[in-house]
Phi, psi and omega in degrees: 000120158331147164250146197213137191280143181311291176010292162340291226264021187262007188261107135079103156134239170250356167233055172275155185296329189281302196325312208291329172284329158310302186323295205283355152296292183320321203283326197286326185288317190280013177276305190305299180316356184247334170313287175338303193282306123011264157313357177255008151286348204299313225247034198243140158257019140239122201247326184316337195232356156287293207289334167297315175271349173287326194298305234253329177289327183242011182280328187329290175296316172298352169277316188289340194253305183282338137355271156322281151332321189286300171307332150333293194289344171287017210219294183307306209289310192312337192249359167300287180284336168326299194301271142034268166334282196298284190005258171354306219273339153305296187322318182311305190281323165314321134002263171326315182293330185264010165264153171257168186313147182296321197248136160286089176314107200262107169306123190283173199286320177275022182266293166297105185228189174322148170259121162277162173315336193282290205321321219275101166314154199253027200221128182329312202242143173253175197271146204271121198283184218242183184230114176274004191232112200298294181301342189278286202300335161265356154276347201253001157249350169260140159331139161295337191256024192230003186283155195289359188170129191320166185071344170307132202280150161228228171229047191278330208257354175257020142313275165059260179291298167323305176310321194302279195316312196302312182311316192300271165358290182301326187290339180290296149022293170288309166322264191314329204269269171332062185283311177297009168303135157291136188300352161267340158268337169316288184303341169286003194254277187331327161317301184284351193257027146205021173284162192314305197286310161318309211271355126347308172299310188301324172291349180283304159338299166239057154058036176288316180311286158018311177255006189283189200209077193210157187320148171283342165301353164242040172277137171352295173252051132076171192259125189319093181081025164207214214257142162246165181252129171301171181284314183290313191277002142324325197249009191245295191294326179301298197278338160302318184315295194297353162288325194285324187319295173308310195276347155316319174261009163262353171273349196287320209210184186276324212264346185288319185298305174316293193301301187309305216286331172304317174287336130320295194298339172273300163327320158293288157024280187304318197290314176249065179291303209268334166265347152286292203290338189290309179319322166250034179291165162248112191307146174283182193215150187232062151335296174308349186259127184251127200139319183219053148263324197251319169246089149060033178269132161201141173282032205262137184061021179074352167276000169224214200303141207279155179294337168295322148343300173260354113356252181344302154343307195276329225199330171313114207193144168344107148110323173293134180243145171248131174229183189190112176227142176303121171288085155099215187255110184320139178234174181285158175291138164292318185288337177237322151117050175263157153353093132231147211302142166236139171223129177256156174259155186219160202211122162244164146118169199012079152092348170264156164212131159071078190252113191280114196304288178166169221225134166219171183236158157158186194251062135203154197292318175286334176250038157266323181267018166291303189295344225249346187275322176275050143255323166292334198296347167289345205271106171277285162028282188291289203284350153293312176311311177294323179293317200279295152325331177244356160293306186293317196297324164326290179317267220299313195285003182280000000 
């Protein structure tokens, strides 16, 4: 409860501050008058039917005095809790400005669809969509150690949040554009699109950092003569910011879910711009190869016979061996800085030995030896000479 001074209770009635001291002066006289009256008993040896009519001439006023009071303070109190009430119910609405929706707006799956050659912007940054809600949007740039008055939303739980939605999305995203990605190079794709340093950038990029409210130590060029932030929880906290951003503007409004996932979805675009356009190279198809001319083998989109397959196919015969060996040393991926692999296909039998085929590279040993089977199956030269060499050796044993 507020504390509120007799002052308070002094606009007007009966439980104004002069009243309430007229009560307790009434009260004080009929106590002392009884006192009074009392002590003037002492020395009487019959006091009983004395004392009985002083109780009864002066309990009147003193019942009438504590009375009087007692409503007071029933007065004082009513207006107590009134005020209280208003309080509260500001408190009430502050509150309220400061929760987020009871409910999350679950994107449906055919809203997250493919990434197309169209999709890949054609401008780095696509325009960054606005936070439609004042408070979501100043929450979502200020510090837990920066808000105006306890209880104030800041952007640690709509990070959260933000974290949440980026995860749903890019995995739908990969999903659809990638079906046949194995679920550990998938998660190596998700990974560059929502790890610190990409979404770091992305607040740098379009000037977010700029609008936060956060210790200056951790501003870019560190707080001036004073304590700095490493450089990592810089990219930690920059990229916390660009979570909470998102999920702020898809909660500022009913059109924010829609509007963010289009705006990623451009915006992503870019980071796997070279795993998109591969995705939708058009595959060969191997006419040339006699044998797989006429039924309808292809690799296109990965749907059809795995290339090693058709290596074997093409060229496979009693005493022929096909091997697929590591070229050289792994070196790093540039974008995640992972392992990566190069594997040549090598062809022993009739009369050949370690005849290298083709070479493919990527980060597992197996689809690096996938690539190195379709890079022979390109090679027309070679796989005509081998084709030719396994059509005689046929021919003879029959």
């Amino acid at each position: 409860m507020s504390k509120r001074s007799f002052a308070d209770f002094s606009a007007g009635g009966p439980e104004s501050l002069s009243q309430i001291i007229e009560h307790a002066d009434a009260l004080l006289k009929a106590a002392n008058a009884l006192k009074q009256d009392l002590e003037g008993l002492r020395g009487d040896r019959e006091p009983d039917d004395k004392v009985l009519a002083v109780l009864s001439r002066h309990n009147k006023g003193i019942l009438n005095g504590t009375q009087a009071l007692v409503e007071d303070e029933t007065k004082a109190y009513s207006q107590e809790t009134s005020g209280s009430h208003k309080s509260q119910k500001l408190e009430d609405a502050h509150s309220s400005a400061n929760k987020l929706p009871a409910a999350l707006p679950v994107p449906p799956p055919a809203a997250l669809t493919a990434w197309t050659l169209e999709d890949i912007t054609k401008t780095n940054l696509p325009p960054l969509p606005p936070v439609l809600n004042p408070t979501l949007e100043k929450a979502a740039l200020t510090h837990s150690g920066m808000v105006a008055q306890r209880g104030d939303m800041h952007y640690e739980r709509l990070e959260w949040i933000g974290d949440a939605y980026l995860y749903l999305m890019s995995s739908a995203y990969i999903s659809q554009t990638f079906p046949n990605l194995t679920p550990g190079r998938s998660s190596q794709l998700r990974e560059r699109l929502v790890k610190n340093e990409t979404l770091s950038e992305f607040t740098v990029q379009y000037g977010i950092n700029q609008r936060t409210s956060f210790p200056a130590e951790f501003d870019l060029k560190g707080r001036i003569g004073g304590s700095q932030a490493s450089e990592k929880q810089k990219r930690k906290v920059l990229g916390d910011v660009f979570e909470a951003y998102v999920a702020a503007a898809i909660l500022g409004d009913a059109a924010g879910l829609a509007r963010v996932a289009a705006w990623l979805k451009a915006l992503w675009s870019k980071t796997l711009e070279d795993e998109i356009r591969r995705e939708h190279r058009p595959r060969p198809t191997f006419s040339h190869v006699p044998g797989l001319e006429d039924n309808g083998d292809t690799l296109n989109n990965g749907q059809g016979v795995p290339p090693k397959v058709l290596l074997t196919r093409a060229i496979g015969t009693k005493g022929v061996k096909i091997s697929y060996r590591d070229i050289g040393e792994p070196k790093k991926e540039k974008n995640s800085g992972l392992p990566w692999y190069t594997v040549g296909a090598y062809y022993d039998g009739l009369g050949e030995t370690d005849v290298l085929l083709g070479f493919g590279s990527a980060l597992s040993k197996k689809e690096a030896g996938a690539n190195a089977a379709e890079n022979a199956l390109g090679n027309k030269k070679t796989m005509k000479r081998l084709v030719k060499k396994k059509e005689d050796f046929v021919g003879m044993s029959v």
